[in-house]
Structures are given as structure tokens and as C-alpha cells.
C-alpha positions in Angstrom: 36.2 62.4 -64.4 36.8 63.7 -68.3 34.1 64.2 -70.3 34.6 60.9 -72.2 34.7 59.2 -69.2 30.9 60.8 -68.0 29.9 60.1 -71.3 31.2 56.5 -71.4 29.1 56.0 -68.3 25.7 57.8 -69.1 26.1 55.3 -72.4 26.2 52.4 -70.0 23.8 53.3 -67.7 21.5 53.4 -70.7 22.0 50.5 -71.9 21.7 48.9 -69.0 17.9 50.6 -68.3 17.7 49.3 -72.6 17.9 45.6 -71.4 15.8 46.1 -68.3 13.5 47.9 -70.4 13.1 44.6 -72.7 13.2 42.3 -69.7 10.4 44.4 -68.9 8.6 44.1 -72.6 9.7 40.0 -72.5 8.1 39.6 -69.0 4.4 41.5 -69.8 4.7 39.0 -73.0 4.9 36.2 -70.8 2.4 37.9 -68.5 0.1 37.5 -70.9 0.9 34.3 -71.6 0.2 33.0 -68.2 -3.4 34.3 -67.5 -6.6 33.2 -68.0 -8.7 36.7 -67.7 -8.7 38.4 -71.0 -8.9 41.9 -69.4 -5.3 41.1 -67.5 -4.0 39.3 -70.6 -4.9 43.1 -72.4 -3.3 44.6 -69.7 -0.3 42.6 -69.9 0.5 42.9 -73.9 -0.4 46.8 -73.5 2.4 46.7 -70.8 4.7 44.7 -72.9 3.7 47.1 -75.8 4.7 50.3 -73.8 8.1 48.7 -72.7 8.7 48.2 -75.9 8.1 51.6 -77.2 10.2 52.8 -74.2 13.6 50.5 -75.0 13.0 52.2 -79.0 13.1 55.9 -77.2 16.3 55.0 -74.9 17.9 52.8 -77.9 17.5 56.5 -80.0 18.6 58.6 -77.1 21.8 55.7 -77.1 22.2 56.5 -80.9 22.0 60.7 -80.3 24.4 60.5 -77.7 27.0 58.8 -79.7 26.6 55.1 -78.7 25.9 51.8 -79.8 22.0 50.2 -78.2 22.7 47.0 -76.7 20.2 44.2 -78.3 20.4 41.6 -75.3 18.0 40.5 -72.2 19.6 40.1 -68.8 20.1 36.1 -67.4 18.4 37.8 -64.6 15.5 38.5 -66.8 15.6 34.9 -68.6 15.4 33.5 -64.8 12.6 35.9 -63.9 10.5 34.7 -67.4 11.4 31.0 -66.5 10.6 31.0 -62.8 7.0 33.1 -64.2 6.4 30.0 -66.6 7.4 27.2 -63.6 5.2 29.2 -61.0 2.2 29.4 -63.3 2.5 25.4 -64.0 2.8 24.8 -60.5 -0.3 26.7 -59.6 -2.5 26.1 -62.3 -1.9 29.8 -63.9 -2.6 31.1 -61.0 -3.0 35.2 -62.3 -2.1 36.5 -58.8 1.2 34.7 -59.0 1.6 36.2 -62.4 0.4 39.8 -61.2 2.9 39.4 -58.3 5.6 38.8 -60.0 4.3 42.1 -62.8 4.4 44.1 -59.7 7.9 42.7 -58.8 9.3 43.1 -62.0 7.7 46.9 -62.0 9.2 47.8 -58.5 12.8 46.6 -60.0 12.5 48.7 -63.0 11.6 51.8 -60.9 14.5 50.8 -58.6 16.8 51.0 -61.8 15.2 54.3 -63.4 15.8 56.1 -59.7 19.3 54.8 -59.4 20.2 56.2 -63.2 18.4 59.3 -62.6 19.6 60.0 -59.2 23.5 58.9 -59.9 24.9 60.4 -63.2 24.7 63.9 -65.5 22.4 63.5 -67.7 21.3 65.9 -70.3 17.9 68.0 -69.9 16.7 65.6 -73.2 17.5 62.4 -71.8 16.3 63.4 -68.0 13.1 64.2 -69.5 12.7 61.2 -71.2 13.3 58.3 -68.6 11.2 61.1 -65.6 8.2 60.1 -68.5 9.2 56.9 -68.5 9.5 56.2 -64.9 6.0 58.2 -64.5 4.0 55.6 -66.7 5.9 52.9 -65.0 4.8 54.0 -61.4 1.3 53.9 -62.5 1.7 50.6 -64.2 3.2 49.7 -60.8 0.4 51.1 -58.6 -2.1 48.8 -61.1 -0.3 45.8 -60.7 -0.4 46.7 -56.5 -4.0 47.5 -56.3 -4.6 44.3 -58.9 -2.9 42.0 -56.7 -5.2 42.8 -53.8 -8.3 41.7 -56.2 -7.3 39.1 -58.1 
């Protein structure tokens, strides 16, 4: 593979973590949409906040490495935010349904940061990066686990 192929790919790659990353910002939003309980609504937008901040940091690291940031959602994502809005109708906001699905949506996103992180060349920069990315988001991820069990 030629170095403008490698590069071609890493690009992708990110901007496919980018649109997770704001599937992941989109779905806290809802998150917090769909709960009752201030303190999980908190939790939610400070989730939704932090996936935020994380799609500006790999949008830049697009930008230093030559590429365009993609600015779209996945239909996945759009089906995930919609099923989220019919579950919480069904079940009267029910804020373990809405954790559940928090703690789905975090497994997924640490599925997608492994398979980047385990699968391509990336630069020391850019490794660093989406390693402190993928920290915070295992911690959210072990919240939303040991939440579920309370809630």
C-alpha cells in the first residue's frame, strides 16, 4: 500500500470515528431528553458535551492530516436516536431503558475506537489522541454499566 493510499485510509477511518463520535454527542442529547432524574439528565448532557468536544479534536486531527471532516450522523445513529425516543414512549421514560441503550451506544463506540486503533498506522499524535479518547469513554461506559444495575 503507497503512502497515499495509508493516508487515504487513516482519513477515512477518522471520519468514520467523527460521525460515531456525533452519534455519540446526538444520543447523550437525547439521553437527556428521555429522563426524569436531574442527576442522569446532567450526566447525559455532560456526556453529550464530551462527545462533542471529542468529534472537534478528531475533526482538527482530519484537518492536520490533510483531509476534509465529514459533517453527517450515521442512519444507524438516526435509528438508534428514534428507537431511544419510541422505547421511552412505550415505557413511560423509563431511565433504565434510556441508560441501557447509553451503555449500548458506549460499548459500540469502544468497539469502533479498538478496531481504528488496532487496524491502521497511525501517527504517535493521532494515537494519543483517540487512546484519551477511548480512556474517558470506557469510564463513561463502566458508569452507564454500574448505573444500569441501580436505576
Amino acid at each position: 500500500m503507497n503512502v497515499t493510499n495509508a493516508s487515504s485510509e487513516i482519513l477515512d477511518r477518522l471520519n468514520k470515528l467523527l460521525t460515531r463520535t456525533r452519534d455519540g454527542e446526538r444520543g447523550y442529547q437525547e439521553a437527556a431528553e428521555n429522563v426524569d432524574d436531574a442527576e442522569l439528565k446532567s450526566l447525559f448532557l455532560a456526556q453529550s458535551r464530551q462527545r462533542g468536544e471529542f468529534g472537534l479534536e478528531i475533526a482538527s486531527e482530519i484537518r492536520a492530516l490533510g483531509g476534509d471532516p465529514d459533517t453527517s450522523t450515521s442512519l444507524a445513529a438516526d435509528l438508534h436516536r428514534a428507537w431511544i425516543n419510541v422505547k421511552a414512549a412505550v415505557t413511560g421514560n423509563n431511565d433504565k431503558a434510556v441508560v441501557e441503550e447509553c451503555k449500548r451506544g458506549d460499548a459500540q463506540a469502544l468497539e469502533d475506537y479498538q478496531d481504528i486503533l488496532q487496524s491502521t498506522s497511525l501517527m504517535a499524535s493521532t494515537r494519543e489522541l483517540l487512546l484519551r479518547q477511548k480512556e474517558r469513554i470506557d469510564s463513561a461506559h463502566a458508569s452507564m454499566t454500574r448505573l444500569a444495575n441501580v436505576v
